[in-house]
C-alpha positions in Angstrom: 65.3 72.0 134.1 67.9 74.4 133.1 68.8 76.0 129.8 67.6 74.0 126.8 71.0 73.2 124.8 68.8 74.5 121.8 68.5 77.8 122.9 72.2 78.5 123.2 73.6 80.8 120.3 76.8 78.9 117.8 79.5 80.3 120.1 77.9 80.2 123.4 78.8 77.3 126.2 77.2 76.7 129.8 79.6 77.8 132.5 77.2 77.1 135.4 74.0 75.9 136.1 72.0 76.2 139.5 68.9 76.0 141.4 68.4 78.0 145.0 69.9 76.3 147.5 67.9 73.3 148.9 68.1 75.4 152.6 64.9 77.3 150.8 62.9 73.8 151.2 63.8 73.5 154.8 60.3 75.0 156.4 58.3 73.9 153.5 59.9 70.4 154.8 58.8 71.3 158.5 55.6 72.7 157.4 54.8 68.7 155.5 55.8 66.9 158.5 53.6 69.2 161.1 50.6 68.6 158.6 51.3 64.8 158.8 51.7 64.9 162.3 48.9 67.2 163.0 46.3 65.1 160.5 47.2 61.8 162.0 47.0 62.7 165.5 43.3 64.1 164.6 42.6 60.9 163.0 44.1 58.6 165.9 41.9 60.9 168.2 38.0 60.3 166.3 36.2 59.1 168.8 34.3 55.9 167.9 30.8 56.2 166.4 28.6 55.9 163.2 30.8 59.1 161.5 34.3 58.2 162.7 34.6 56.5 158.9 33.7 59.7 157.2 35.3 62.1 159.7 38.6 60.3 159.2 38.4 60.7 155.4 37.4 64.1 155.6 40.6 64.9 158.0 43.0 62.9 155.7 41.5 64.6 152.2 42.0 68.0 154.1 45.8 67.1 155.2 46.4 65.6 151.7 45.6 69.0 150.2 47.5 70.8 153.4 50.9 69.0 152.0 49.7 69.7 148.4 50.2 73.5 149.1 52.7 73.7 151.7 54.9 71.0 150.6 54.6 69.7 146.9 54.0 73.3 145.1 57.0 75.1 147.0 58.7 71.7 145.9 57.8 72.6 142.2 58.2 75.8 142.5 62.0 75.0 143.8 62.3 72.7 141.0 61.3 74.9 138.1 63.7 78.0 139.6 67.0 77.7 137.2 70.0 79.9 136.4 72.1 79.5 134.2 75.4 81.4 133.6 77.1 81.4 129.6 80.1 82.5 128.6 78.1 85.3 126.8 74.9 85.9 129.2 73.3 85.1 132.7 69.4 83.3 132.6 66.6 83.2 134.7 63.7 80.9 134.3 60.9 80.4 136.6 57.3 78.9 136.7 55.2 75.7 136.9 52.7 76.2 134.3 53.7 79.4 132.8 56.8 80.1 132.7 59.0 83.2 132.5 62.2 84.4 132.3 65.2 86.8 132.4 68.3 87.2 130.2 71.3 89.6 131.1 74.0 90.2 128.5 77.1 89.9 130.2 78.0 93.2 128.2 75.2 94.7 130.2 76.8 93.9 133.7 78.5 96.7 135.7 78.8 95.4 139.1 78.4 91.8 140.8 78.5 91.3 144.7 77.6 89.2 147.2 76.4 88.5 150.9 76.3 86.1 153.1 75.6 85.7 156.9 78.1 83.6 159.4 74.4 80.5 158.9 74.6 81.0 155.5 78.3 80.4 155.2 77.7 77.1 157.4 75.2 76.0 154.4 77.1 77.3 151.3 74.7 79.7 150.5 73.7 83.7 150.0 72.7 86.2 148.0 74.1 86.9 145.0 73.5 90.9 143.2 73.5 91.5 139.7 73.8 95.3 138.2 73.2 96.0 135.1 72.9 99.0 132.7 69.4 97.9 131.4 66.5 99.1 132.7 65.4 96.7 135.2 68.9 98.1 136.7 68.9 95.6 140.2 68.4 91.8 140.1 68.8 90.5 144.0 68.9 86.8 144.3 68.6 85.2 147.5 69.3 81.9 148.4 71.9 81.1 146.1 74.3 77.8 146.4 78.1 78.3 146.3 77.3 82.1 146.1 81.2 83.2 146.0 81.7 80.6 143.5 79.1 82.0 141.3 80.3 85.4 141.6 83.3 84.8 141.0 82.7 82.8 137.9 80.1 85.8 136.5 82.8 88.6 137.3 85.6 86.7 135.4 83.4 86.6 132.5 82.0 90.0 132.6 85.7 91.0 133.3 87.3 89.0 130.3 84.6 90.6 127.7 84.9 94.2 129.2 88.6 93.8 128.7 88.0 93.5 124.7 89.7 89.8 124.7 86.1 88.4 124.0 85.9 84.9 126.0 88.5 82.4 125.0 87.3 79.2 124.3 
């Protein structure tokens, strides 16, 4: 669910296309399997009885809407979270039903950085910073896969237009 190919300009190619690191699903993971757990356990427990039928239907409806919210909407919500990094801007697009989104001009950008922690260097992620001279100034964005990589990539772009060169195909 990345960058339509339609919505690119003549010139401009894809250089990189991401989602946040799967690490961000880990406790909505957890959260799904304690639910489970948690549902069936209540349900193993009913004891025996003219409601034991209806109890255990009511305790599995109210676990299936449990992993609804804390399992499949964090899920989407992982999902529909793309960037996507041209030779000429960097995208943001987020949403399940509505959508909405960010471009930067690469022009735009003045500084890229990044962080990561000695855990997030074991899973290949961190947080990658975006400045630019607009006026939303900041963009912070956590959880990001192969963060040096991406910064890397976004400077060397930023860096080959600032130098005048334009990007070479």
């Amino acid at each position: 669910m990345g960058l339509p190919k339609n919505s690119l300009t003549e010139d401009e190619r894809i250089i990189l296309e991401f989602h946040p690191h799967w690490s961000t699903l880990v406790s909505t993971i957890f959260w799904a399997i304690v639910t489970v757990v948690v549902a069936g356990v209540i349900i193993f427990f009913i004891p025996d009885g003219d409601s034991q039928t209806l109890i255990r239907l009511i305790v599995a409806a109210v676990g299936v809407v449990a992993i609804i919210v804390v399992g499949f909407l964090p899920f989407l919500r992982w999902v529909t979270t793309s960037y996507t990094l041209t030779n000429r801007r960097f995208v943001m697009r987020h949403g399940i039903l509505s959508r909405s989104g960010r471009d930067i001009p690469l022009t735009r950008v003045n500084d890229v950085s990044f962080s990561h922690s000695l855990i997030e260097r074991i899973f290949g992620t961190g947080t990658l910073v975006v400045e630019s001279g607009g006026e939303n100034g900041q963009l912070v964005l956590k959880k990001i896969p192969r963060v040096e990589y991406a910064q890397n990539q976004l400077y060397r772009l930023v860096e080959e237009l600032t130098d005048g060169d334009g990007i070479r195909p």
